[in-house]
N, C-alpha and C positions, 0 to 999 in steps of 0.2 A: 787434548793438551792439558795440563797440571799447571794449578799456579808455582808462580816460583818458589824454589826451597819444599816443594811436595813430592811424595813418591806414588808409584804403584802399588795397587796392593797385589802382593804375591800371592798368585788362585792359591791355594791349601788343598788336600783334600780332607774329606772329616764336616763334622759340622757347620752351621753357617754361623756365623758373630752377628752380635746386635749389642748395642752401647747405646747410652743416653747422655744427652748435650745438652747447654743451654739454649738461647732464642737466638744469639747470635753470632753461631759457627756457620759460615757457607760449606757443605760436604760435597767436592765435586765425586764424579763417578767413580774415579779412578786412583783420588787420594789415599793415604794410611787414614783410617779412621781412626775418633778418637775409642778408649776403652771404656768408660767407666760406665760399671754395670748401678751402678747408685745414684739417684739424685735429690737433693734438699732443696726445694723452695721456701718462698715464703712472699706475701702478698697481702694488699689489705681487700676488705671487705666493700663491694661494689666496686672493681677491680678482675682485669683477664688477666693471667700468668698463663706462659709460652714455654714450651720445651719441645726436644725433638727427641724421637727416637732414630736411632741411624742403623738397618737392616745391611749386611758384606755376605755376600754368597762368597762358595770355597769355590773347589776347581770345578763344579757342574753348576750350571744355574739351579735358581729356585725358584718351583713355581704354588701356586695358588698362598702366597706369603700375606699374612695378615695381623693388625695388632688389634691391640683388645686392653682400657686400661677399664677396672671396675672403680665402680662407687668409692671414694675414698671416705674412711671411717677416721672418726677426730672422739675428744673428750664425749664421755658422757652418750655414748650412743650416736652422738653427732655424725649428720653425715653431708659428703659435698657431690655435687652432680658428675659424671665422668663426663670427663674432658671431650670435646670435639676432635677428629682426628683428620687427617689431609696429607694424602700423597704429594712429595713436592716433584712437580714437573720442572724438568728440564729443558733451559733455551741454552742454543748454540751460540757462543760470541765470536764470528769470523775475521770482524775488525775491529780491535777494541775501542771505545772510547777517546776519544783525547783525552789526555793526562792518568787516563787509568796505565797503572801499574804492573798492570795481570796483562799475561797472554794471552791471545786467544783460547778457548775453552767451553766448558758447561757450565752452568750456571743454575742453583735451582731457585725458584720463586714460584711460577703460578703453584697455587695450590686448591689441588681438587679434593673434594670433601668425601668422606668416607659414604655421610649417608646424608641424602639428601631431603628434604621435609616433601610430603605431599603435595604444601601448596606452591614448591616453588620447583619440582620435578617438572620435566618436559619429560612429552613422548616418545617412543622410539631407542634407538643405540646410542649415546653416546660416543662422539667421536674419542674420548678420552675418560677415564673410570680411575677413582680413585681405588677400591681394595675388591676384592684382592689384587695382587697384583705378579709381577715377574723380577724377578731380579738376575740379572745374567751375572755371570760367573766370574770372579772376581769383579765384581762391581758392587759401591754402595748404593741405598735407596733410601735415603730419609725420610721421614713422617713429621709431619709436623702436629702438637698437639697445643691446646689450650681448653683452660677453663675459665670460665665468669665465678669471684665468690659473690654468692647471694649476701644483701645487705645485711639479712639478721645470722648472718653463721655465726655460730659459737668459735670464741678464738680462740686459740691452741693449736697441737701437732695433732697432725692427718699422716693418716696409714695410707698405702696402695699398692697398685703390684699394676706394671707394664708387661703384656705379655706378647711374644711374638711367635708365630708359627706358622710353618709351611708343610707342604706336601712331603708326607714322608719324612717329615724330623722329629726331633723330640721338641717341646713348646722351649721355648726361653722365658724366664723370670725376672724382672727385675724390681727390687723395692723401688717406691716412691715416697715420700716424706714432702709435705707442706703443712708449713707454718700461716696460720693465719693472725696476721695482727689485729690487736683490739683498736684498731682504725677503722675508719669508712671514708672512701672518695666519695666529694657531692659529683650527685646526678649533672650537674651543669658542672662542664668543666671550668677550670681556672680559666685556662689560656683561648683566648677568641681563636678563630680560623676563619678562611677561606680557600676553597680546594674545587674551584668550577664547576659548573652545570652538568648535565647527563643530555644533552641536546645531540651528542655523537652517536651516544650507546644507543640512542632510539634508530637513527640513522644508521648504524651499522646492523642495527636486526631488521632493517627494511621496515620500518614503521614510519604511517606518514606522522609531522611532526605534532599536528593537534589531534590527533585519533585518543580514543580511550587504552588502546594497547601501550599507544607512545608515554604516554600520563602515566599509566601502572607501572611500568619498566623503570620510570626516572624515577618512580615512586621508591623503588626498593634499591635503586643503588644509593638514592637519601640512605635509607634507611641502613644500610649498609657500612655506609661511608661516617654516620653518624654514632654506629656503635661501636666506630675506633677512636670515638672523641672529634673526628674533624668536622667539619659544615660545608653544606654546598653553599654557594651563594644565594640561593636564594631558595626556599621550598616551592615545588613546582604548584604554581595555584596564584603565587605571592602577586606575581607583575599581574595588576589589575588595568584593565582599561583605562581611558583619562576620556573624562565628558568634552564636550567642546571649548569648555573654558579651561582646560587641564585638570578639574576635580576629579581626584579617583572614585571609581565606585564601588565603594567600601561595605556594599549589602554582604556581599557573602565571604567577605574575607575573615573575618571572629573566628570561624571552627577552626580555616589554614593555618592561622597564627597564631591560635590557643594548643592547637594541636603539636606545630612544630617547637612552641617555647614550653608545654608545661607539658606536654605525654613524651613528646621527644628529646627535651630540655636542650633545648639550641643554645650556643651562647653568642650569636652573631647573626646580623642578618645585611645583607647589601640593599640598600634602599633601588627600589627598581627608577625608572624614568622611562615611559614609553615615548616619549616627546623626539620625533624625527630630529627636530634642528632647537633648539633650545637657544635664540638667536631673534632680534626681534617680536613677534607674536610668539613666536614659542618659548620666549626665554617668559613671558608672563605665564604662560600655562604651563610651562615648567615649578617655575617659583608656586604653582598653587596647588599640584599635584604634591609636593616636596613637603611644602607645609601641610598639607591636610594628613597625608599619610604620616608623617613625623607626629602629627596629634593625634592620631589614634593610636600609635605605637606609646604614646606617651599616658595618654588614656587608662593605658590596661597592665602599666608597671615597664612596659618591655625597651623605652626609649634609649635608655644606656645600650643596648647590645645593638645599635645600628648605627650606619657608615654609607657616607655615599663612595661611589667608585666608579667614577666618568670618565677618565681617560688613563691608559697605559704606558709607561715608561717614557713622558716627554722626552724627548731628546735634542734637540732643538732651540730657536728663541720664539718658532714659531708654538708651538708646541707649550713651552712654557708661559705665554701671553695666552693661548687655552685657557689652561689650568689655573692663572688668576680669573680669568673674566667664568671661570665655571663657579672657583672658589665664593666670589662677590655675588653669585646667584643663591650659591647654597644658604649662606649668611645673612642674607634679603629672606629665602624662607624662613629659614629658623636661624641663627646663629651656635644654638647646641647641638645642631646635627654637625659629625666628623666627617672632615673631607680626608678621603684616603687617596694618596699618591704613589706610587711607586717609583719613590724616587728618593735619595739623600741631600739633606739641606744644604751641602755645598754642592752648587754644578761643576759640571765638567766643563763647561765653557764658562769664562765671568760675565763675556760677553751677553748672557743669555736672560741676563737680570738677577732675583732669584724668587722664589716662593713661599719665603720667613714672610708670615701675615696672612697669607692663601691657606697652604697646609696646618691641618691642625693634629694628622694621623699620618706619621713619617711610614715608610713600610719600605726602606731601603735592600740593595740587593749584599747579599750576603758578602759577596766580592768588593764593592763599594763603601764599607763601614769604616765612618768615621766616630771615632770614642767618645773625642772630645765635643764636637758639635752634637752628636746624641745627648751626650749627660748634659750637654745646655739646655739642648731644647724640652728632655726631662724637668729639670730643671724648672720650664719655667712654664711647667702642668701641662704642657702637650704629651702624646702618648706616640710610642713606637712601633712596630709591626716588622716582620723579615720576610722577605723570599727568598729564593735560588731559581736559578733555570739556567739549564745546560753548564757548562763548566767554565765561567766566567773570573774575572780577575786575575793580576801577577803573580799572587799569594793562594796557598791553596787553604781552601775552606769544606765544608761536608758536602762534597757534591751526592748528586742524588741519583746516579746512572747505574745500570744494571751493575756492572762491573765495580764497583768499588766495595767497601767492607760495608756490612748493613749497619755496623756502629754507628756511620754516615746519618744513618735514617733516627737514629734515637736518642744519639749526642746533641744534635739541634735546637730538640727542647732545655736541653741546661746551657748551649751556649744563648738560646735567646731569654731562658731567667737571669741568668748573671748579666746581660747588657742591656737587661730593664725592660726588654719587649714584652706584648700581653697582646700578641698575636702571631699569628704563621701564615702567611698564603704561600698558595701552590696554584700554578696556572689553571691542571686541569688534572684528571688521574685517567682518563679515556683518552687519548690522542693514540690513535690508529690510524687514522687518516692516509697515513703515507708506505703502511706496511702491509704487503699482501696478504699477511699469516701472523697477528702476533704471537700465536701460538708458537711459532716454527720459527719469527722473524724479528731476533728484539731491536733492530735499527727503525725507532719509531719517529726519531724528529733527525733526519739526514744523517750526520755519525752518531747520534750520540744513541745510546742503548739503553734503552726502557723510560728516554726523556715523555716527561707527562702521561705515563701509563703506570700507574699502579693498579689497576685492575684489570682484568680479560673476561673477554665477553663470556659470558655463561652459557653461551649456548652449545658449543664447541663440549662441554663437559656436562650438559645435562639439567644446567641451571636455568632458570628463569629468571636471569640478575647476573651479577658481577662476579667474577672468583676475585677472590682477593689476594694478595702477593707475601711474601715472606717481606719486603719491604715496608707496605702498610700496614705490619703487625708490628714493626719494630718501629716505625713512627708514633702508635698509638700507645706503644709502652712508654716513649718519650714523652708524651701526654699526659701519660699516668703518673708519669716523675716529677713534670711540672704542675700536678696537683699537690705532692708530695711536699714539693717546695714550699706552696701555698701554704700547705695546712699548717709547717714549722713556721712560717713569717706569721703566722694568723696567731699562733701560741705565742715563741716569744718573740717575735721580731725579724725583721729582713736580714740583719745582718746575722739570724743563727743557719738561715737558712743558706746564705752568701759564703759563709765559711765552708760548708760542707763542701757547694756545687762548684767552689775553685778549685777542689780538692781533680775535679772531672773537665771543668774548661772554664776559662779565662777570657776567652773573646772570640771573636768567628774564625781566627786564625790560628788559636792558641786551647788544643784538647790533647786530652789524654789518648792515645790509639789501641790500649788494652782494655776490652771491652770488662774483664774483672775491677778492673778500678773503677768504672762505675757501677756495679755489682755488689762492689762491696760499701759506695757511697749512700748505693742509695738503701741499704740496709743501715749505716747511720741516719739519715731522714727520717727514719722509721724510729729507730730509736730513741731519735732527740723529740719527734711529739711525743714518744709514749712516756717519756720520762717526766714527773711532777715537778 
């Protein structure tokens, strides 16, 4: 099946086409592809830029098809590393989503990587192979590519050449052109996150949960997950024991947390609590746990980047009489530790009381945004945070399901700069749980398709770790955008930076849905730091 308003491509006979696209065209199998044998980037320094190649067999398949981009050549001999490359893998959407738009169809995102490093090869076939590959006959096959620019590149235009080839054709060519701007994104992003634990992914590779195997595995989807800008909650190592009085035991925690904020440069961390019931005795061994950890965190520079996060989307008045009596614990430890809610400052019921005085870290649902009670409680020096899950509220907002346009995934970061957030959570990016095959199966949270999975297991392809999605590349470019923001408010001001990003979205209800209009935005960002 075709999205609407798309055609077939008509098998040909004669050679095979191949065309280059931006980061966020979805190309199903069977669509007109797009043409353009040329492409211009441009990207700052300490920064990945995304592009695809998109491979159309004629009227015979194509087989052993491969691309190949070399070393891009810049000013003065400069040169930049060549791009990573990744077959996008197809899932089948049988039931679409709610409120998605699209018929049922293909869909590409996992992406499997061309070549895979030594240490993170498994042995044996893979069930799934990135290159070479097949491409049946009249059908397209995307690749996805990116590069990291290294911090000290020389800035100016880069030379390159895309090449693709198969069995029995003649190669194809295509020029590459990047621009590298005399910018640099800092190693610590701007915008905090939280994007859950790897407690699944161990469990889904059959590892028991305290093994050493289990530990390395969560180790690298950290690690993974953190070189597209996001955070887990927590680095595996952090949640330290509590002595019998609730004192943590903070002997061996310096390397975990020197290592995740200054080699990994984290910008968030969820303050743990092992305390069963936090609730008479335990609410004092909580309060001592809370305060001793918050002082060493304070200790060593790191205490701005943490946040407690004790209970989930009250919903209720019981619920909300929680979340004060947890709040009044946190602020007995310390008063500067942030208590994170998921919730917005007006309730859904009145009946329920409310939580202006408890909450100090709004982290409202994206569906649920209110403007005006936000820029109050901004206002009045509390801070903001956003989520989504599954396809919530009257009003439609950037849902995050397989099926909808990936702008979804990268427009979030400028709708949560223009409504003042300086953070993102996401439940989890592993929820399998409920699907026999995500490979094969994207209904991962009952209808909804690819809810709480942005990654797939690695092992299915060969990895020892996570494959990562056409989704979570367009999220971390969103990332990269709201560093972008940053760096212009940091030159001259918020409001140069608030100009631009209206120019892309206005509020969680209110974006642009032509992914070139932020394209071409955020190439003013770029221009207004570079300008004196």
């Amino acid at each position: 099946m075709l999205l609407s308003g798309q055609t077939a491509v008509r098998a040909a006979p004669g050679p095979f086409r191949a065309a280059l696209a931006d980061s966020l065209l979805r190309v199903q199998p069977e669509q007109t592809p797009p043409t353009a044998r040329s492409l211009r980037l441009a990207a700052a320094r300490n920064e990945w830029i995304g592009f695809q190649v998109i491979v159309t067999a004629g009227a015979a398949a194509l087989e052993g098809v491969n691309v190949t981009v070399a070393t891009l050549k810049g000013p003065e001999g400069a040169t930049l590393p060549a791009p990573r490359l990744y077959r996008e893998h197809y899932l089948q959407v049988t039931q679409p989503t709610p409120r998605s738009k699209a018929p049922p169809g293909w869909w590409p995102d996992a992406l499997i990587p061309f070549a895979i490093p030594a240490s993170e090869r498994l042995p044996g076939a893979p069930r799934f192979t990135g290159a070479p590959f097949t491409v049946q006959a009249g059908r397209n096959q995307p690749v996805y590519a990116e590069l990291r620019i290294p911090e000290q590149a020389r800035p100016g235009a880069y030379r390159g050449q895309v090449v693709v080839t198969a069995r029995g054709q003649k190669p194809l060519r295509m020029p590459l052109r990047l621009t590298v701007w005399n910018l640099t994104l800092p190693r610590t992003p701007a915008c905090q996150s939280n994007f859950g634990s790897f407690g699944r992914a161990a469990r889904q590779a059959g590892l028991r949960a305290d093994s050493p195997e289990a530990r390395a595995l969560i180790r690298r989807y950290e690690n993974v997950l953190m070189a597209h800008r996001l955070m887990p909650a927590m680095p595996e190592g952090a949640s330290v024991a509590a002595g019998p009085d609730g004192a943590p035991d903070l002997s061996g925690l310096l390397p975990i947390l020197r290592d995740y904020f200054e080699t990994r440069h984290a910008s968030a961390l969820q303050l743990p609590l092992p305390i069963a019931a936090p609730t008479g005795a335990g609410r004092e061994k909580a309060i001592h746990y809370l305060r001793s950890y918050y002082a060493f965190l304070a200790a060593h520079g790191w205490a701005d980047r943490a946040y407690t996060y004790l209970l989930d989307e009250p919903n209720d008045a019981d619920a909300y009489e929680q979340v004060r009596r947890l709040a009044a614990m946190v602020r007995e430890a310390d008063p500067k530790i942030r208590f994170l809610c998921t919730e917005q400052p007006i309730p859904d019921d009145p009946a329920w009381g409310t939580l202006v005085g408890a909450v100090n870290l709004w982290c409202p649902l994206w569906a649920l945004w209110d403007n005006a009670s936000i820029r109050e409680h901004l206002r009045q020096g509390e801070q903001v945070w956003s989520y989504t899950a599954l396809c919530q509220g009257k009003e439609e907002t950037p849902f995050w399901e397989l099926d909808f346009p990936l702008l979804n995934y990268r427009v979030a970061s400028w709708q949560n700069w223009i409504t003042g957030c300086t953070g993102l959570l996401y439940w989890t990016t592993v929820y399998w749980d409920k699907t026999p095959d995500p490979w094969t199966n994207p209904r991962t949270y009952n209808q909804f398709n690819g809810e709480g999975a942005l990654f797939y297991p690695g092992q299915d392809a060969g990895v020892n770790g996570p494959v990562a999605s056409l989704r979570l590349k367009a999220i971390r470019d969103g990332m990269q955008d709201y560093d972008l923001c940053a760096l212009l408010a940091a030159k001259k001001g918020r409001e140069a930076a608030d100009a631009i990003v209206r120019q892309v979205a206005r509020d969680w209800r209110d974006w642009e849905k032509d992914p070139q209009a932020l394209f071409k935005a955020r190439e003013r960002l770029a221009r207004a730091i570079l300008q004196e």
